[in-house]
C-alpha positions in Angstrom: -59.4 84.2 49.6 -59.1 80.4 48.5 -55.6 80.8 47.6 -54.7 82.1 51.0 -56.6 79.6 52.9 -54.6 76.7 51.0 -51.6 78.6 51.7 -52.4 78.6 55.9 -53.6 75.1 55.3 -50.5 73.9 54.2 -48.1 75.8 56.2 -50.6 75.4 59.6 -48.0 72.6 60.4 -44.7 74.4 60.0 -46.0 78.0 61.9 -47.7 76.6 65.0 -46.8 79.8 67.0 -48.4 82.2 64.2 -52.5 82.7 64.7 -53.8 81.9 61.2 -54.6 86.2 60.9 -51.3 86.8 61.2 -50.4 84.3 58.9 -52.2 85.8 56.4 -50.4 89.2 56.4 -47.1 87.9 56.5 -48.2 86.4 53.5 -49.2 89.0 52.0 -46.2 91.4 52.7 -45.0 92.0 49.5 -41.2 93.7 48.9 -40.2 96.0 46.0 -38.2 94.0 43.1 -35.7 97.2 42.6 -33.2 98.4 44.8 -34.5 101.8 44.5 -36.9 101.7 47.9 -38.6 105.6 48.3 -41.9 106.4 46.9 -40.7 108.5 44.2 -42.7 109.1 40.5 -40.1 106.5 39.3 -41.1 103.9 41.7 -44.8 103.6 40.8 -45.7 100.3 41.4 -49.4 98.1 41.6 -50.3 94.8 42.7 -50.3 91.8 40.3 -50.7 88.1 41.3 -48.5 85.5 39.1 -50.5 82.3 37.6 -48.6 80.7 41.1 -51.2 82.7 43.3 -48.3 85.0 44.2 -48.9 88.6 45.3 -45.9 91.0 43.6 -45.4 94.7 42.6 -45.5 95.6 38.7 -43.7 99.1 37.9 -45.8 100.8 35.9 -44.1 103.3 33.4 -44.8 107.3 34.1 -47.6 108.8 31.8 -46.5 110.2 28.7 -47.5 114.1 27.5 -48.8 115.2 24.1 -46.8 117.2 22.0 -48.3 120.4 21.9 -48.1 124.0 19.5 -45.7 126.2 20.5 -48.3 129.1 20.1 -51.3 127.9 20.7 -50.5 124.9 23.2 -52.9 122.9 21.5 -52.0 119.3 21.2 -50.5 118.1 18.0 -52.0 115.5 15.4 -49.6 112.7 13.8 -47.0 112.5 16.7 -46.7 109.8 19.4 -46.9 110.4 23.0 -44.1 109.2 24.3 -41.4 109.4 27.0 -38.1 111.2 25.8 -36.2 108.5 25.9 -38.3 106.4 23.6 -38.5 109.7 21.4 -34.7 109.6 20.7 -34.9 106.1 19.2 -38.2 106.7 17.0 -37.8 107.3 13.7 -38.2 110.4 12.3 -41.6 109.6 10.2 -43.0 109.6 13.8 -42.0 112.2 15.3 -42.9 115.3 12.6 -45.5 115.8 9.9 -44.3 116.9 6.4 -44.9 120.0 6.7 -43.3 123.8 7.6 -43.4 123.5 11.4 -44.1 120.3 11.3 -43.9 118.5 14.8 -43.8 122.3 16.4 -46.7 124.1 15.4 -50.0 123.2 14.1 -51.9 123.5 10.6 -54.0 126.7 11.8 -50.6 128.6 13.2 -48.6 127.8 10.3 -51.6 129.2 7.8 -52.1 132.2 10.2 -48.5 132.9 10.1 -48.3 132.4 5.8 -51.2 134.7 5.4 -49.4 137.2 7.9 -46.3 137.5 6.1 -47.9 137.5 2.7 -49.9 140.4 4.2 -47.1 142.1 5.6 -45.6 142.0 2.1 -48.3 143.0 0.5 -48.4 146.5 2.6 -44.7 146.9 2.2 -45.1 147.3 -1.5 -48.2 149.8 -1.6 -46.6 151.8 1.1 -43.7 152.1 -1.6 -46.4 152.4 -4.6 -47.9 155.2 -2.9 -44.3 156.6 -1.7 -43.7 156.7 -5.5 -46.5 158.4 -6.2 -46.1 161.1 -3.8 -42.4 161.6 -5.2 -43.9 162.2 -8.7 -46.2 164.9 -7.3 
């Protein structure tokens, strides 16, 4: 409130037709920096005042999503969250694990999906064992 009441202090000489109220929110009226002028996600903006006592809009950046499993939509550990344009310039030590799957699918899916296909094979070849078996009968 000080810094508007040295504003209309100082400028109470120059605006003698404005009431010192409506002063104020002229003052206060604050313009977007961009030429982009809806209310749209990409035009987020909040209030900030400069070290000058200025009132201005700061853009703030849209939130960022987790990676997640492709199975079990659970959110992945070791990657950044970050926008997709940021991803394409990140190195690719941040963006995966060293792993099978890695960066897609998490620990517990990719051991769920080993031990499936190791069991899989595993019935394959007594199904043939015992196919054998029967042959020789």
């Amino acid at each position: 409130k000080q810094w508007y009441q040295r504003r209309v202090a100082i400028t109470a000489g120059i605006t003698n037709n404005l009431s010192p109220i409506s002063f104020i929110m002229v003052l206060n009226r604050v313009t977007y920096r961009r030429r982009l002028s809806y209310n749209t996600k990409s035009n987020k903006t909040h209030f900030c005042k400069t070290p000058g006592g200025k009132l201005v809009y700061h853009y703030s950046k849209k939130k960022t999503n987790v990676s997640k499993c492709g199975d079990c939509k659970s959110a992945l550990h070791g990657i950044t969250a970050v926008r997709p344009k940021k991803l394409a310039s990140l190195s690719r030590r941040v963006k995966t694990v060293s792993r099978v799957y890695g960066g897609t699918k998490c620990g517990k899916c990719v051991r769920s999906r080993i031990i499936r296909a190791f069991l899989i094979e595993e019935q394959k070849i007594v199904a043939k064992v015992l196919k054998a078996q029967a042959s020789k009968i």
